[in-house]
Rosetta silent file (secondary structure, phi, psi, omega in degrees, C-alpha in Angstrom):
SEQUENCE: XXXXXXXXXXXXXXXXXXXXXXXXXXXXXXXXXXXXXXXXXXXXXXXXXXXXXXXXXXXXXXXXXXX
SCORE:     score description
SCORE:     0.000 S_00000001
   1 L     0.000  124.600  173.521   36.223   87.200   19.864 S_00000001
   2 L   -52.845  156.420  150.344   35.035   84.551   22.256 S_00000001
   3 L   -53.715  101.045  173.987   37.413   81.449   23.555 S_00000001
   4 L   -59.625  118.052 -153.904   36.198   78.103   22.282 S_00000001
   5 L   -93.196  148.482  176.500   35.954   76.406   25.465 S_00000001
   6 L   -89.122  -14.593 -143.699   37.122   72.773   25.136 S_00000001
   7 L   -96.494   62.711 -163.558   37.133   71.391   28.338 S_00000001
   8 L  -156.872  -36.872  177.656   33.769   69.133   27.896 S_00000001
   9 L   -62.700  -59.698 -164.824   34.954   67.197   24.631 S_00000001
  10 H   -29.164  -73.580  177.380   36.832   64.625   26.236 S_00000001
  11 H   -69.823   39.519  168.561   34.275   63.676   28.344 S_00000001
  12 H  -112.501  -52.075  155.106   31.852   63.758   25.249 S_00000001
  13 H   -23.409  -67.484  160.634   34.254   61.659   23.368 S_00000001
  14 L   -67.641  -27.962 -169.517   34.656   59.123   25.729 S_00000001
  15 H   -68.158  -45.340  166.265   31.212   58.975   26.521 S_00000001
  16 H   -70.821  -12.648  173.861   29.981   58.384   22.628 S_00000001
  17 H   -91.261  -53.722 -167.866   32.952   55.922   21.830 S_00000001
  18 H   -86.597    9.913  132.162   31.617   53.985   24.775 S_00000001
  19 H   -63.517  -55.841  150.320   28.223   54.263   23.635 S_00000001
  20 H     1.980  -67.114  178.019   29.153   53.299   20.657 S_00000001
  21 H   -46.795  -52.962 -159.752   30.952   50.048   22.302 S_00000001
  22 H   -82.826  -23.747  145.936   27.570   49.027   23.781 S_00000001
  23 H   -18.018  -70.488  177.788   25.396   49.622   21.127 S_00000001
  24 H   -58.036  -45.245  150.987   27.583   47.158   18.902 S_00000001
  25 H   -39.623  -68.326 -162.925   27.965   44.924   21.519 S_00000001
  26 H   -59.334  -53.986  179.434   24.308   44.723   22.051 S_00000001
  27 H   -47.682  -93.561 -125.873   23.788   44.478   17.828 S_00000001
  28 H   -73.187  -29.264  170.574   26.345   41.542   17.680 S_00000001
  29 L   -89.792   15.703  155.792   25.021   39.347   20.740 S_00000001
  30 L   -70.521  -53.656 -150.009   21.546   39.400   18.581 S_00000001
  31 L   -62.287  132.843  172.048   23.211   38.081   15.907 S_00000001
  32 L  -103.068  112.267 -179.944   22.444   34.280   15.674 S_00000001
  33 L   -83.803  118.420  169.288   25.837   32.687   14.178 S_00000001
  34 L   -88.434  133.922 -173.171   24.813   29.093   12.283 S_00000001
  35 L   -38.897  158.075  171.858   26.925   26.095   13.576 S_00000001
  36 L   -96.231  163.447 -152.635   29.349   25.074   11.092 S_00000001
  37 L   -68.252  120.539  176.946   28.480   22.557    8.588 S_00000001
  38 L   -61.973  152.079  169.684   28.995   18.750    9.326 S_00000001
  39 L  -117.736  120.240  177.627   29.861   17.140    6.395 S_00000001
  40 L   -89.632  158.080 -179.571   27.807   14.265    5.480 S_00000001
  41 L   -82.448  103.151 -177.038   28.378   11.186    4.161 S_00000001
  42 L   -95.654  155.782 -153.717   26.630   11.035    0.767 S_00000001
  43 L  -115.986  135.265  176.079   27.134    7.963   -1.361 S_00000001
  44 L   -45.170  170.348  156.568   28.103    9.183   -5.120 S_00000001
  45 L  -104.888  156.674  165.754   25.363    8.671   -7.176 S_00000001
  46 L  -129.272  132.179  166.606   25.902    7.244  -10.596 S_00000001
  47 L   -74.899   99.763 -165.518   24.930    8.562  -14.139 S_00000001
  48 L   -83.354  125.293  175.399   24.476    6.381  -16.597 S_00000001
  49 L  -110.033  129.689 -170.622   24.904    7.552  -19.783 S_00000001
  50 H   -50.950  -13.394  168.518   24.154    6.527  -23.168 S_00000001
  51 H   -76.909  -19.506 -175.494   27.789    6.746  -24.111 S_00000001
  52 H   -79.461  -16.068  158.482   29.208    4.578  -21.195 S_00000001
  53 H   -82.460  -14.349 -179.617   27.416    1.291  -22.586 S_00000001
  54 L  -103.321  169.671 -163.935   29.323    1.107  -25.890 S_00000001
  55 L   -93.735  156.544 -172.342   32.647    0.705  -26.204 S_00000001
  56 L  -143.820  158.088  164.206   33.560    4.211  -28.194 S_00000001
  57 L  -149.520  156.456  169.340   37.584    5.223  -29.667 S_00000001
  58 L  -122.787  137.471 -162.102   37.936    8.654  -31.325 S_00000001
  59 L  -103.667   92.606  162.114   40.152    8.061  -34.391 S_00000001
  60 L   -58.967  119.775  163.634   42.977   11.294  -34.536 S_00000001
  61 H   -32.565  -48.847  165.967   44.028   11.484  -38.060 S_00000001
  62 H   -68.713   -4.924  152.247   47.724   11.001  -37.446 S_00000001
  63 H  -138.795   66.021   58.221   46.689    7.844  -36.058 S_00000001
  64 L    68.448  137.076  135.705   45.190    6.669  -38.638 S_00000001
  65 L   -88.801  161.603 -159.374   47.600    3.415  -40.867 S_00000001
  66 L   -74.984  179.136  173.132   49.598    4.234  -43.260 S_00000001
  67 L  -118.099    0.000    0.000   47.628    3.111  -46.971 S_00000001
C-alpha cells in the first residue's frame, strides 16, 4: 500500500489561507461604509387634537360623592 505523501500540504495551506486573506481584504475595501448619522435638529411638531381644546375629566366610580 502506497505512503500518503504529505510534505506539500503545508505549503498548500498556507498558500489558500493567504489567498483567502486577500480575497476578503479585497471584498471589504469595496465595501462603501455610510458616515454615521448627524442628528438633526428638528423642531417637534404639534398635533392638535380635537380632545386637547376642551377641558375633559374621566369620572372613576369610587370617586364619585357620596348620595
Amino acid at each position: 500500500m502506497p505512503q500518503l505523501n504529505t510534505s506539500t500540504w503545508l505549503i498548500t495551506i498556507l498558500s489558500m489561507i493567504l489567498t483567502l486573506y486577500i480575497v476578503f481584504q479585497l471584498k471589504i475595501s469595496k465595501h462603501y461604509y455610510y458616515p454615521d448619522p448627524e442628528p438633526s435638529l428638528a423642531k417637534p411638531k404639534k398635533h392638535t387634537t380635537p380632545w386637547e381644546t376642551k377641558w375633559t375629566k374621566i369620572y372613576l366610580p369610587l370617586s364619585l360623592p357620596l348620595h
